[in-house]
GUMI-92423 format. One line per field, with one value per atom (N, C-alpha, C, CB): atom name; residue number from 1; x, y, z. Coordinates in nm, 4 decimals, padded with zeros to 6 digits. Last residue first. Glycine has a CB too. Layout:
! residues N
atom	c(CA,...)
seq	c(NUM,...)
xx	c(X,...)
yy	c(Y,...)
zz	c(Z,...)
This chain:
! residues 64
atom	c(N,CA,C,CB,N,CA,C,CB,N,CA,C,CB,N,CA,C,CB,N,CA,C,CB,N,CA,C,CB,N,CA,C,CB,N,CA,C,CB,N,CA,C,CB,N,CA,C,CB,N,CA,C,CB,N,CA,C,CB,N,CA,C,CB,N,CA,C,CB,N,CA,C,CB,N,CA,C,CB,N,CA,C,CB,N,CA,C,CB,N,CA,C,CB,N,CA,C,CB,N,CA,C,CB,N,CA,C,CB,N,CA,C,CB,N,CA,C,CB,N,CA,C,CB,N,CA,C,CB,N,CA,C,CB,N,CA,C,CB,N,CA,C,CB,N,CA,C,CB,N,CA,C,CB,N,CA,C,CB,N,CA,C,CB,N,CA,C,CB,N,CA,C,CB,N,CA,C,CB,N,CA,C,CB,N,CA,C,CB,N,CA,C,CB,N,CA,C,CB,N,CA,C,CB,N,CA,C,CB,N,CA,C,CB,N,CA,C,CB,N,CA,C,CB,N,CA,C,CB,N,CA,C,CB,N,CA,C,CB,N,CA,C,CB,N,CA,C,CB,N,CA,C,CB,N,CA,C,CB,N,CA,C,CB,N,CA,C,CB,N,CA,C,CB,N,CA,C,CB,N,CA,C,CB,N,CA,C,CB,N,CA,C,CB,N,CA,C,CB,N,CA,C,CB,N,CA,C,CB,N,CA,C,CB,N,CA,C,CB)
seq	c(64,64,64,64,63,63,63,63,62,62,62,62,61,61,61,61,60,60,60,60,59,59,59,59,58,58,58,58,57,57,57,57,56,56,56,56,55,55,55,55,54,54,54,54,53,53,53,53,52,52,52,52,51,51,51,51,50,50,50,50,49,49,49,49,48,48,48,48,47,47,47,47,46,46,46,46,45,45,45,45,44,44,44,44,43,43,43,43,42,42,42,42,41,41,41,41,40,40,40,40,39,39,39,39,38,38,38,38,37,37,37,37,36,36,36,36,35,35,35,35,34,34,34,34,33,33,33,33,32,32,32,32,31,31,31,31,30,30,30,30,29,29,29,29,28,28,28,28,27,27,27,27,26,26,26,26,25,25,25,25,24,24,24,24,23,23,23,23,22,22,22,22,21,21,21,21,20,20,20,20,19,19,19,19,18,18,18,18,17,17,17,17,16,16,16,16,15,15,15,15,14,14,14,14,13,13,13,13,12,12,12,12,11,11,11,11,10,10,10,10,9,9,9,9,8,8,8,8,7,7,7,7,6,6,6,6,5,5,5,5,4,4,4,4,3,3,3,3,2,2,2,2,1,1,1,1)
xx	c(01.9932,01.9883,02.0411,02.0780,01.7582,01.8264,01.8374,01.8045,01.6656,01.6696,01.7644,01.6457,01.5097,01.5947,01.5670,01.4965,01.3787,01.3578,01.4901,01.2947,01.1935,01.3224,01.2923,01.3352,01.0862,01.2108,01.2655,01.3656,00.7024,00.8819,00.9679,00.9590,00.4926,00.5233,00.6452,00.3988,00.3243,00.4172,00.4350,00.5552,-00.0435,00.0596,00.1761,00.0369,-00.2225,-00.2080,-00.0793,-00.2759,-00.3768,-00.2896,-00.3016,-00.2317,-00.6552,-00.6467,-00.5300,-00.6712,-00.5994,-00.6765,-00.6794,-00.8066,-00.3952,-00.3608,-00.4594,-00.3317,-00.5708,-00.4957,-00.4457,-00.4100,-00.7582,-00.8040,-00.6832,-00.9071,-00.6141,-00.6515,-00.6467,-00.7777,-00.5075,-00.4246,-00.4895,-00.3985,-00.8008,-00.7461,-00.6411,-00.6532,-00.8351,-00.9050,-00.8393,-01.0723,-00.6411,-00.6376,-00.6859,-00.7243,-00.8139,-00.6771,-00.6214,-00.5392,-01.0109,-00.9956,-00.8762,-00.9583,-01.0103,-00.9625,-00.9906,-01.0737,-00.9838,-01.0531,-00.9366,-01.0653,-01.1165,-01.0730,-01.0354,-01.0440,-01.2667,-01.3439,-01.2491,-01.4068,-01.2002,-01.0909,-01.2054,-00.8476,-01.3087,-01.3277,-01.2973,-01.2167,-01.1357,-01.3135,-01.3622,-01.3992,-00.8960,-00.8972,-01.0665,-00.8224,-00.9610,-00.8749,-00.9300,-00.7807,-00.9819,-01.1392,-01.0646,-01.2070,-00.7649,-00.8924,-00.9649,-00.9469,-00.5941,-00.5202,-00.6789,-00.3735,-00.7450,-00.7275,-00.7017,-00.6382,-00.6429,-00.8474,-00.8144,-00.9920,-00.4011,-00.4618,-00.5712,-00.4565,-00.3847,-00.3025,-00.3684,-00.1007,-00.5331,-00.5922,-00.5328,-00.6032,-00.2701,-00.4271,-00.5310,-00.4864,-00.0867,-00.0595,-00.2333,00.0249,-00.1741,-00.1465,-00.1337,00.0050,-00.2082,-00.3439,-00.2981,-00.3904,00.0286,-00.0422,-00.1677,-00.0593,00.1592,00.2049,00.1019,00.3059,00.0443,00.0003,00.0495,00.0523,00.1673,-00.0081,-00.0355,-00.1234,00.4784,00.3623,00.2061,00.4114,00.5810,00.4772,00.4769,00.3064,00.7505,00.7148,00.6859,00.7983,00.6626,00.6546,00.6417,00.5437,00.7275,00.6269,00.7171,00.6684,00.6184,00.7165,00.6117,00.8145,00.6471,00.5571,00.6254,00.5365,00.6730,00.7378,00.6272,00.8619,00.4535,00.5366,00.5855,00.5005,00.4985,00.4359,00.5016,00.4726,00.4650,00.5600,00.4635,00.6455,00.3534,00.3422,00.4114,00.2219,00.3668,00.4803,00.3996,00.6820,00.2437,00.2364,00.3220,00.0924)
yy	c(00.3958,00.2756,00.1742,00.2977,00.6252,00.4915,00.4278,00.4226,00.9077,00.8303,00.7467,00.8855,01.1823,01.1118,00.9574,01.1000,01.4908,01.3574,01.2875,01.3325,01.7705,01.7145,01.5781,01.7138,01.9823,01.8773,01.8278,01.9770,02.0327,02.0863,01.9738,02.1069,01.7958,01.9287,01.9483,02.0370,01.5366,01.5652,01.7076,01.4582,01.4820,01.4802,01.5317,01.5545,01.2163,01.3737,01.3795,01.5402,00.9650,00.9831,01.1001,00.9099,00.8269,00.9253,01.0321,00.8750,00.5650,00.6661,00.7900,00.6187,00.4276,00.4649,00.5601,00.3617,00.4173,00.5079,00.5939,00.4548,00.2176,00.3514,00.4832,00.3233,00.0038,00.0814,00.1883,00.0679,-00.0303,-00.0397,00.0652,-00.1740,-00.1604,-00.0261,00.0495,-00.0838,-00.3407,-00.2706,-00.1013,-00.3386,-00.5249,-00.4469,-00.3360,-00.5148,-00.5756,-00.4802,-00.4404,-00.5771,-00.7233,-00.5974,-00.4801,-00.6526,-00.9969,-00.9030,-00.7180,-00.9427,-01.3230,-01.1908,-01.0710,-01.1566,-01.5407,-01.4840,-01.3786,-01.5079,-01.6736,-01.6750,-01.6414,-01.8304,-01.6319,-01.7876,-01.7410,-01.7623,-01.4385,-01.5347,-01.6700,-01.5132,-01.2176,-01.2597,-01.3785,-01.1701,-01.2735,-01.3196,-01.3280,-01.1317,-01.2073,-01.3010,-01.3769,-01.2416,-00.9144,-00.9539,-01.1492,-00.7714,-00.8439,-00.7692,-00.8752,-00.6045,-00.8619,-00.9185,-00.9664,-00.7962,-00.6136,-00.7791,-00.8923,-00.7999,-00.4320,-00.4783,-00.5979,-00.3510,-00.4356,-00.4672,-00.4864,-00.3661,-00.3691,-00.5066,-00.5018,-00.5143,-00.0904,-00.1950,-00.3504,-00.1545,00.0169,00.0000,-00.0725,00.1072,00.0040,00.0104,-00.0814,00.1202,00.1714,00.0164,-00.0354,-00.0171,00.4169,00.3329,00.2141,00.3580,00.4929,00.4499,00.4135,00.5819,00.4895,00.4017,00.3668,00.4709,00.7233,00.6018,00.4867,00.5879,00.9325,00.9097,00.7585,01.0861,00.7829,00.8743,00.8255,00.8612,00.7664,00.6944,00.8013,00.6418,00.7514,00.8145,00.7449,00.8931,00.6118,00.5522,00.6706,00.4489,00.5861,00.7286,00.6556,00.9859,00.4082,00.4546,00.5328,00.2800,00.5173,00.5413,00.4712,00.7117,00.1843,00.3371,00.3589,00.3317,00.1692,00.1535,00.2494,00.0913,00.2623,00.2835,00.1820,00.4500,00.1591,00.1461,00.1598,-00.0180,00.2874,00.2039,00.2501,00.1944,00.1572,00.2201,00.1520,00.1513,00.2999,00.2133,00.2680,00.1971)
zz	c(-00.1748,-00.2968,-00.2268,-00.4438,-00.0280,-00.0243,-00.0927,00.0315,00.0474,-00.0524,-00.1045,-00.1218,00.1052,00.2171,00.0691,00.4486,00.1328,00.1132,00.1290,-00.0178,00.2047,00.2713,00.1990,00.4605,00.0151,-00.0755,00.0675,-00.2018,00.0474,00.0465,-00.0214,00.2273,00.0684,00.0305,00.1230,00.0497,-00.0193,00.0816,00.0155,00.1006,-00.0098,-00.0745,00.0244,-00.1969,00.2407,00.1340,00.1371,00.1893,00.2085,00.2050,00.1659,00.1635,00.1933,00.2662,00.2864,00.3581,00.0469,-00.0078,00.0745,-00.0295,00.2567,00.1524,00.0874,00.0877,00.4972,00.4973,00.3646,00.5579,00.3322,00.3621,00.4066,00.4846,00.3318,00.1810,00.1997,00.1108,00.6006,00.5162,00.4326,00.4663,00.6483,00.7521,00.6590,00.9195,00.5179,00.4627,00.5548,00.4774,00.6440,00.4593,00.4493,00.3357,00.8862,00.8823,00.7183,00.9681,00.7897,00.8746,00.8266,01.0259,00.7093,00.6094,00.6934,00.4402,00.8211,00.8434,00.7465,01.0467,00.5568,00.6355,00.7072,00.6270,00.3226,00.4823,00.5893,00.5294,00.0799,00.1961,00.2926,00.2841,00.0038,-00.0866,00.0328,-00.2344,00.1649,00.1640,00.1162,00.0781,00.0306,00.2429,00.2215,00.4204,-00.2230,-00.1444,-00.0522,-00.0816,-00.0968,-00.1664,-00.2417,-00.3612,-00.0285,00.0403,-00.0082,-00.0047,-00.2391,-00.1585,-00.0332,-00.1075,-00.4006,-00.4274,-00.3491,-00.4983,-00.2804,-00.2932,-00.3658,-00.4126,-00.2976,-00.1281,-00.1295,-00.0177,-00.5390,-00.5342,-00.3855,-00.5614,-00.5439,-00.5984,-00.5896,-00.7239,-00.4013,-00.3510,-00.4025,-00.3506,-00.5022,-00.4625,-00.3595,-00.4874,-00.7644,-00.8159,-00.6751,-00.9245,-00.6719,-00.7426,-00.7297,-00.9061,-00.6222,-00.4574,-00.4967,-00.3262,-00.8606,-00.7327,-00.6439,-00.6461,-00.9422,-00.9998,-00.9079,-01.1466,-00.7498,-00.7306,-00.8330,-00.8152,-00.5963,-00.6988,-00.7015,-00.8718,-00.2764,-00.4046,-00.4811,-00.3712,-00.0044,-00.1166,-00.2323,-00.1430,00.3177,00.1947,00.1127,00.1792,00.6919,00.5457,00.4432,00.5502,00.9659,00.8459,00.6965,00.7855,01.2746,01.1560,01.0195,01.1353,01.5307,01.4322,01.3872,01.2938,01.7759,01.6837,01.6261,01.6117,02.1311,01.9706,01.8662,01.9071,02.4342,02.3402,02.1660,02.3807,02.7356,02.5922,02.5143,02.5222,03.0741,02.9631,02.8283,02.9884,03.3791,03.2629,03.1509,03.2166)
C-alpha cells in the first residue's frame, strides 16, 4: 500500500498574529455552529494553533 501525506506547511506568526489568527477561526467556529454545520475540523485548526511552540535559531526563508 502507498500513502501519500500531505505537505506540512510551517506559517511564521508573531504571538499577536497567532491571537488574531485564532480568534478569526472561533469566529469562523461559532458561524458553522450558528448554520448547523459541521465545525470539527476549525476546531482541529484552533488547537494546533494554541499548541504551537515557538521556532528557535534564524533558519528562515522569506518570500516577497
Amino acid at each position: 500500500m502507498s500513502y501519500h501525506k500531505e505537505p506540512v506547511v510551517v506559517i511564521k506568526v508573531t504571538d499577536i498574529e497567532r491571537r488574531i489568527i485564532i480568534n478569526a477561526l472561533t469566529e469562523l467556529r461559532n458561524h458553522q455552529i450558528r448554520q448547523n454545520k459541521n465545525y470539527d475540523f476549525i476546531e482541529t485548526i484552533i488547537g494546533k494553533a494554541a499548541c504551537a511552540s515557538p521556532v528557535k535559531g534564524r533558519l528562515t526563508y522569506e518570500e516577497r
